[in-house]
C-alpha positions as CSV (number, residue, x, y, z in Angstrom):
1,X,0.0,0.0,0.0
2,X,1.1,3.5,-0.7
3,X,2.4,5.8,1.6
4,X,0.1,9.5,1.7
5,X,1.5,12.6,2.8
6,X,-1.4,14.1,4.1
7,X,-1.5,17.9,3.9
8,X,-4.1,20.1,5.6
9,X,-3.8,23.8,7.2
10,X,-2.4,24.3,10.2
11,X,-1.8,28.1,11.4
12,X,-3.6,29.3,8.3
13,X,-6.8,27.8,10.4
14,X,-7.8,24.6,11.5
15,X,-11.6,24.4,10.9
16,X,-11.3,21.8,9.1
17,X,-9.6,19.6,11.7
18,X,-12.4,17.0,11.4
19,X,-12.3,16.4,8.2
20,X,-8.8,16.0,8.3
21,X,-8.8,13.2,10.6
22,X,-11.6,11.8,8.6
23,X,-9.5,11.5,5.5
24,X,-6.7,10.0,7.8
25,X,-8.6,7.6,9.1
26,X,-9.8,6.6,5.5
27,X,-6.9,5.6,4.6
28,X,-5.5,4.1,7.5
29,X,-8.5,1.8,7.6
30,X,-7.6,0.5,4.0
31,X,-3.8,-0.2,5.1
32,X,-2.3,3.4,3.9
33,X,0.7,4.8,5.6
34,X,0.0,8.1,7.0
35,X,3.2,9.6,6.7
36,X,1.7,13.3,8.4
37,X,-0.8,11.8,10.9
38,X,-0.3,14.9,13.1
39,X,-2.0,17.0,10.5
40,X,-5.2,15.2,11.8
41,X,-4.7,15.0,15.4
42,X,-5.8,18.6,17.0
43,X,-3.3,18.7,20.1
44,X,-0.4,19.2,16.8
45,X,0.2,22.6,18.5
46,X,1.1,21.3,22.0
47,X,2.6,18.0,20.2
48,X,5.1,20.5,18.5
49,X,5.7,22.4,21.4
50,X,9.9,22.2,21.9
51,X,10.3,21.6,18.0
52,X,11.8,24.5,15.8
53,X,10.6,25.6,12.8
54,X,13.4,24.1,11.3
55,X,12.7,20.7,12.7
56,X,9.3,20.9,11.5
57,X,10.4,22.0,8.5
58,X,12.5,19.2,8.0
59,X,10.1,16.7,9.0
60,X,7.2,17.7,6.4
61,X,10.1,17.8,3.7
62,X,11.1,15.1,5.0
63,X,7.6,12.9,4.9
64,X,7.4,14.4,1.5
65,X,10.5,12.7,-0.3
66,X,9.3,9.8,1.1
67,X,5.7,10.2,0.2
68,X,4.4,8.1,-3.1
69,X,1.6,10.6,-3.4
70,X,0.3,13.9,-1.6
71,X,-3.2,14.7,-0.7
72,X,-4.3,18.1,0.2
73,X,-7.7,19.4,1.8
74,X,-7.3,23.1,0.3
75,X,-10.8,24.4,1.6
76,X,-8.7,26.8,3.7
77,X,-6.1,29.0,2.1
78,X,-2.9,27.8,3.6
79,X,0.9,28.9,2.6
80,X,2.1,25.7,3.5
81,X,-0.2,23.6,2.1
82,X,0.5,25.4,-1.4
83,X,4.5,25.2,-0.8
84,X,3.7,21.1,-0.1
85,X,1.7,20.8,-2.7
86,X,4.3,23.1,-5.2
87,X,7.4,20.8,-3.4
88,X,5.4,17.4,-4.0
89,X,5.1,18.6,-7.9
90,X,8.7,19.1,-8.3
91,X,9.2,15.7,-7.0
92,X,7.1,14.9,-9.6
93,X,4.9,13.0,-7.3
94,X,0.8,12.5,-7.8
95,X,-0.5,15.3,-6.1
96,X,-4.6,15.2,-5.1
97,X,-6.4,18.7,-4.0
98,X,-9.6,17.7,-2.5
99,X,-12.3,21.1,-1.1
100,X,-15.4,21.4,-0.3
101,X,-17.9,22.5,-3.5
102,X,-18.4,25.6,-2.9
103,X,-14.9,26.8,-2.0
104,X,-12.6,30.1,-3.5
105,X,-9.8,27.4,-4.2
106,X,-6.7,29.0,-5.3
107,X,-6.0,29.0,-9.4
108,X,-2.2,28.1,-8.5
109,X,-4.2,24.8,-7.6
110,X,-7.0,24.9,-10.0
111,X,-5.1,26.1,-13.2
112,X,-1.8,23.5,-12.3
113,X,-2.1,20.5,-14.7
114,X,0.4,18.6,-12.8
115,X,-2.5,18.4,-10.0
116,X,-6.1,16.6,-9.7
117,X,-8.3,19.3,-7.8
118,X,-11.4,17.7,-7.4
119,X,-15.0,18.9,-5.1
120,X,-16.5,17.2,-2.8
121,X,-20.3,17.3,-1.5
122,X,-19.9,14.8,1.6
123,X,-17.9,12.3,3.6
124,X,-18.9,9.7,1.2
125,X,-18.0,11.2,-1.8
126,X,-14.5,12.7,-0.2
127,X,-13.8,8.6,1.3
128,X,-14.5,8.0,-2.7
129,X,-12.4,10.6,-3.9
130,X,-9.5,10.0,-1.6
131,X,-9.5,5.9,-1.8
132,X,-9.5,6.1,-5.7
133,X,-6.8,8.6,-5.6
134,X,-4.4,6.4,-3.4
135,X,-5.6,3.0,-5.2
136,X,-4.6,5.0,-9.2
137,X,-1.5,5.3,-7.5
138,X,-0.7,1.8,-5.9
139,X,-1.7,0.4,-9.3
140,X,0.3,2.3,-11.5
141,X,-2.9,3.6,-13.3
142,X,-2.3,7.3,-12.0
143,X,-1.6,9.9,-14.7
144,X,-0.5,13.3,-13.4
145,X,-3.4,15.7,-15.4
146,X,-5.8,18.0,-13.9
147,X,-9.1,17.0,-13.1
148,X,-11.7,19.3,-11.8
149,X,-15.3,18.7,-11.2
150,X,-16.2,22.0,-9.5
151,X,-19.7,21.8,-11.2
């Protein structure tokens, strides 16, 4: 199974906390490393208390070489989501954007062909989006080309 570097916002805003724990546990449940499980986990701040920003730097750079894919939650606008996201690319690894429908998603993301953006309605369709995703890339199928269905 692959291993996901999941990316969500962290001081840009963590409303979306929930859902990031969600998508975690999605792929946990089907045997996918988590390589950034403290993305999900909403103590992060007190879990990173005594680590620099250098040695959180390093360990997101870190989980990213080592990533066979990215997945982003880009609902909320986030700098370091979109330098993840922009890092991942140059490592040429598959890169999913995943937001909620009616979200003002970036066109860095949008307009970026290396990356599938895709909308999501509900926790079904996000398990749906997310599983396929990570399953494209553990068979080989995955072709980096942007996909949006913001409709």
């Amino acid at each position: 199974m692959s291993r996901v570097f999941l990316s969500g916002s962290m001081r840009g805003g963590r409303r979306l906390v929930e859902t990031y724990r969600f998508m975690a546990d999605v792929m946990l449940s089907e045997g996918v490393e988590v390589l950034s499980e403290h993305v999900a986990r909403k103590t992060v701040f007190d879990d990173e208390r005594g680590m620099s920003e250098q040695e959180i730097f390093m360990r997101d750079v870190g989980g990213i070489q080592q990533c066979d894919c990215l997945v982003a939650e880009v609902s909320v606008h986030s700098i370091g989501v979109g330098y993840e996201i922009c890092y991942a690319v140059g490592l040429e690894k598959p890169v999913l954007c995943v937001y909620e429908r009616d979200s003002n998603v970036s066109a860095m993301v949008l307009g970026n062909k290396d990356v599938v953006a895709q909308s999501y309605n509900d926790p079904d369709e996000l398990r749906q989006l997310v599983l396929g995703f990570v399953g494209s890339v553990d068979s080989g199928e995955h072709v980096s080309k942007k996909v949006n269905n913001n409709g």
